[in-house]
C-alpha positions in Angstrom: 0.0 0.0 0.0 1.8 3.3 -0.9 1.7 6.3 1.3 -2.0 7.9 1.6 -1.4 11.0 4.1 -5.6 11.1 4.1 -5.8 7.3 5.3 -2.8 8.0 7.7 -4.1 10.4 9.5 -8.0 10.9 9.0 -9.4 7.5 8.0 -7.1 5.0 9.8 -7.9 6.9 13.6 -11.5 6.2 13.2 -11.1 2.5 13.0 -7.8 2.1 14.8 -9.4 1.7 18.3 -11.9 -1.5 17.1 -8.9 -2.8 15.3 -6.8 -3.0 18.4 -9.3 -4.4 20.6 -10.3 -6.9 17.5 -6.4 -7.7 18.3 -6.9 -8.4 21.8 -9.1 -10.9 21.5 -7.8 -14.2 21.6 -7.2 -16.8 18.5 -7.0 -20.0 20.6 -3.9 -21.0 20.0 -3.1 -24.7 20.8 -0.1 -25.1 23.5 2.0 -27.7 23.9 0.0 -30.4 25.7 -2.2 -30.7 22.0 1.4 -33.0 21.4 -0.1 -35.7 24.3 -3.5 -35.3 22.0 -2.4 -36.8 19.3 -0.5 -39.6 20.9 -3.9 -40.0 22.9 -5.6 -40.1 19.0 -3.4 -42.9 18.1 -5.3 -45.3 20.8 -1.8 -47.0 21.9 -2.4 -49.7 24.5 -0.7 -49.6 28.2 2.8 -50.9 28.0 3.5 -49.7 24.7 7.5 -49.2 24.3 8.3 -45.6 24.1 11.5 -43.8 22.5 11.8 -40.4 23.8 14.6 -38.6 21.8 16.4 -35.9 23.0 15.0 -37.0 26.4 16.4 -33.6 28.5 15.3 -33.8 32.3 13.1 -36.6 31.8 9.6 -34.3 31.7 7.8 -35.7 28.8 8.9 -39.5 29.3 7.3 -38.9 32.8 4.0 -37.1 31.2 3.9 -40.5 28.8 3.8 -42.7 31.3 1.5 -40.8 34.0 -0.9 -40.0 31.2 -0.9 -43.5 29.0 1.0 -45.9 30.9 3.4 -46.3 28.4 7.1 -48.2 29.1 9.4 -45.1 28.1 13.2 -45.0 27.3 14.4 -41.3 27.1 17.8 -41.0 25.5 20.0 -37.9 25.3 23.6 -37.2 24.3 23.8 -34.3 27.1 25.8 -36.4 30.3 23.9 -33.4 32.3 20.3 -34.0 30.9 20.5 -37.6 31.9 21.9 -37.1 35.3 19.1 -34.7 35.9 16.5 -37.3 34.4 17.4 -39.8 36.7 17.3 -37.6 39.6 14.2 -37.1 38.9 13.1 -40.6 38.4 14.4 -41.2 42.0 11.6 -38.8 43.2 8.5 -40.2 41.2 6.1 -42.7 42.6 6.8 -46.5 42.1 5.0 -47.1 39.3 5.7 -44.4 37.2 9.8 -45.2 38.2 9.5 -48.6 36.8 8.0 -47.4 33.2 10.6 -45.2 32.5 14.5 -45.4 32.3 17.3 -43.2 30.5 20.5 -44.0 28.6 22.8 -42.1 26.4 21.7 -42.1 22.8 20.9 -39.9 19.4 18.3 -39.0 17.1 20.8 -41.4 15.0 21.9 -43.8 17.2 19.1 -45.1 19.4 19.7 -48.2 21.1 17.2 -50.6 20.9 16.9 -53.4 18.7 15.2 -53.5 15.2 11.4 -53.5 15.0 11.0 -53.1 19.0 9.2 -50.0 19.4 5.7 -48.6 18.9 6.0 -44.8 19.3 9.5 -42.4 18.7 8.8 -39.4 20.6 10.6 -36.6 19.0 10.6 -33.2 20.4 12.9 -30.1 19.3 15.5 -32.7 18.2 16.2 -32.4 14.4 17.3 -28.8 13.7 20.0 -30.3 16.0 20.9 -33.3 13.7 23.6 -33.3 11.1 21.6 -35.5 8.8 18.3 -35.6 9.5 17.6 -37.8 6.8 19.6 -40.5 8.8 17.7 -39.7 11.9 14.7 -40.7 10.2 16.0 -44.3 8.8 16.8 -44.9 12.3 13.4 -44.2 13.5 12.3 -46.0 10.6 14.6 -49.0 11.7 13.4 -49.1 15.3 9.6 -49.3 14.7 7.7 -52.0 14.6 4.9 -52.5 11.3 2.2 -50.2 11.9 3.9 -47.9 14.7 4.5 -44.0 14.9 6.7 -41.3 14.8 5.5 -37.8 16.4 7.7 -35.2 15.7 7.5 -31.2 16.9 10.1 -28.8 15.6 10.7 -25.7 14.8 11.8 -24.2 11.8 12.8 -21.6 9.5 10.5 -19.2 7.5 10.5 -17.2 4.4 11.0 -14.2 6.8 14.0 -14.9 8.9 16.7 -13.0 6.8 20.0 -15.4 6.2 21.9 -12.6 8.4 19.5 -13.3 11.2 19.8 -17.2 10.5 23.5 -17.1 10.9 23.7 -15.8 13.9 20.9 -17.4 15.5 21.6 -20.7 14.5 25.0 -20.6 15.5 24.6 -20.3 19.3 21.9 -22.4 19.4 23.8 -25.6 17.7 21.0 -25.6 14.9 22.2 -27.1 11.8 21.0 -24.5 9.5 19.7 -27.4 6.7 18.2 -29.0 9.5 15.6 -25.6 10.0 14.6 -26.2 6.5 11.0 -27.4 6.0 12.0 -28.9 2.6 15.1 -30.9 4.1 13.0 -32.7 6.9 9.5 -33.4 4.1 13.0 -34.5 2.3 14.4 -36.7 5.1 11.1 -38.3 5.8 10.5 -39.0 1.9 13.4 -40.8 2.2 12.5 -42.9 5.4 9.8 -44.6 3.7 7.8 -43.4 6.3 4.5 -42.6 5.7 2.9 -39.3 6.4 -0.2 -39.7 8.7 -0.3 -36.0 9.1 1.2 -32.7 9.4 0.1 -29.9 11.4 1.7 -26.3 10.6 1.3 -24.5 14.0 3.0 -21.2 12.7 3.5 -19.3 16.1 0.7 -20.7 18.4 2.6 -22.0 21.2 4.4 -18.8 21.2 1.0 -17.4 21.5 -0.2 -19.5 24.2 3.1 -19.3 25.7 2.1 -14.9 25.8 -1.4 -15.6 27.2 -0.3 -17.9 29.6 2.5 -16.6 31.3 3.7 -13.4 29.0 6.9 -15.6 27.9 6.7 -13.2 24.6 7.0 -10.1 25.7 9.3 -10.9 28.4 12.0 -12.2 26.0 11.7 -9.1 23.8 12.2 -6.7 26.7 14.8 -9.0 27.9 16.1 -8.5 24.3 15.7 -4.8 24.1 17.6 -4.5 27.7 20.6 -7.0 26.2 21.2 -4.8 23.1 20.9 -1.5 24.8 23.6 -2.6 27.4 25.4 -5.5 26.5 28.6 -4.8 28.6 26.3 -4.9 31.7 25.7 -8.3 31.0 28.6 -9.5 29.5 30.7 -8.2 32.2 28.6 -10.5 35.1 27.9 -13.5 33.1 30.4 -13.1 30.4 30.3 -13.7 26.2 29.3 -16.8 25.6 26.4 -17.0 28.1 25.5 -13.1 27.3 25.1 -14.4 23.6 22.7 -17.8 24.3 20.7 -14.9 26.4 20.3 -13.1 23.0 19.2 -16.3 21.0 17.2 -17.7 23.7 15.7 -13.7 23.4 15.5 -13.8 20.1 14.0 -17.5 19.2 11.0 -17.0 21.2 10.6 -13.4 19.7 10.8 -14.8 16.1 8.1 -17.3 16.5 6.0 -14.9 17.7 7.3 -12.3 14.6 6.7 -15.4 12.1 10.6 -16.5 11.3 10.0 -19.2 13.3 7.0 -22.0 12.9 6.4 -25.2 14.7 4.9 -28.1 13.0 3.8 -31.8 14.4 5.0 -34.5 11.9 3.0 -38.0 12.8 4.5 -40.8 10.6 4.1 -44.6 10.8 6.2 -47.4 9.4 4.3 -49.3 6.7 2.9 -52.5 7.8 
């Protein structure tokens, strides 16, 4: 739209107020736990093996075997994340204890045996893998006929500038290829997996993450107060965690801005 000094300034005020409180009212956005929705859609029985990969501190391997009584193995190449992950087990109940257990593993390397499991559980993993294309024969390899992959990620947009990509990416040990939509609908094309479904979230759990708890808005006045003074904060915390503050700032910020989209890949393994 070029420049209209008459819509600027005479037409635009009269509509600007019922525009902006059009803009506060809610879209629904769907938050994270819509992830245990569609595992709860796939109607797995109790004791159903679970790979978790890129377990962290254990949280979701716990929520999958509180919420479906699944057996879960999380795995993680982070020493720190299982440590953590085991701590935790130490402080949950009996039975959910027994279901779950954690050993050191990859998106790549996850060790089990062929055909032995009926759901990979895939969270914020790939834009971390070298090859996702690999990561996705494995999964392929460790399913048994007829089981599932469900996959959340985030990844890049038309919008995020290459500039903004670099520097981004870098800090946060994202393989650049790997935060392209077309190399992971590539890697999974060549798993032989099929595609049950994909769900492009765009920026809702950013959203829900704003109306919940204002995680949005505090990462871009975090932001604003990291480049107005970075000295102040690299001078306490130092460079290398003053510039993971910025990413961390700036990831959640771009999914909110559109550079950033999550989408839910579920797959299965041909029977």
């Amino acid at each position: 739209m070029a420049w209209d000094r008459d819509f600027l300034y005479d037409r635009y005020p009269r509509l600007e107020e019922a525009f902006a409180a059009r803009l506060d009212e809610s879209l629904s956005p769907r938050g994270p736990s819509m992830l245990l929705q569609v595992v709860r859609e796939l109607d797995l029985p109790p004791d159903s093996r679970v790979v978790d990969v890129g377990c962290g501190g254990g949280a979701h391997a716990f929520r999958l075997a509180t919420h479906f009584g699944f057996r879960v193995l999380g795995i993680d190449p982070v020493q720190r994340h299982l440590d953590l992950a085991r701590e935790a087990r130490r402080s949950e109940v009996p039975e959910i204890a027994s279901r779950v257990s954690f050993e050191r593993g990859t998106a790549t390397r996850i060790p089990v045996p062929d055909a032995s499991i009926d759901l990979v559980w895939c969270r914020d993993v790939m834009v971390h893998v070298e090859d996702p294309a690999e990561a996705m024969l494995e999964h392929a390899r460790v399913l048994r006929p007829g089981a599932y992959v469900v996959a959340h990620q985030v990844v890049a947009t038309d919008l995020l500038a290459p500039e903004e990509a670099d520097e981004l990416f870098d800090v946060r040990g994202v393989v650049p290829a790997s935060a392209d939509p077309r190399v992971l609908d590539d890697a999974i094309a060549a798993s032989g997996l099929e595609v049950v479904g994909t769900i492009d979230l765009a920026g809702e759990w950013a959203e829900w993450a704003e109306e919940h708890d204002g995680q949005g808005g505090r990462a871009l006045l975090r932001l604003a107060r990291l480049l107005r003074d970075p000295e102040r904060y690299r001078a306490e915390f130092g460079d290398a965690a003053y510039d993971v503050m910025v990413s961390d700032c700036r990831w959640h910020v771009f999914q909110m801005s559109g550079k950033l989209a999550g989408r839910i890949d579920v797959l299965r393994r041909r029977r």
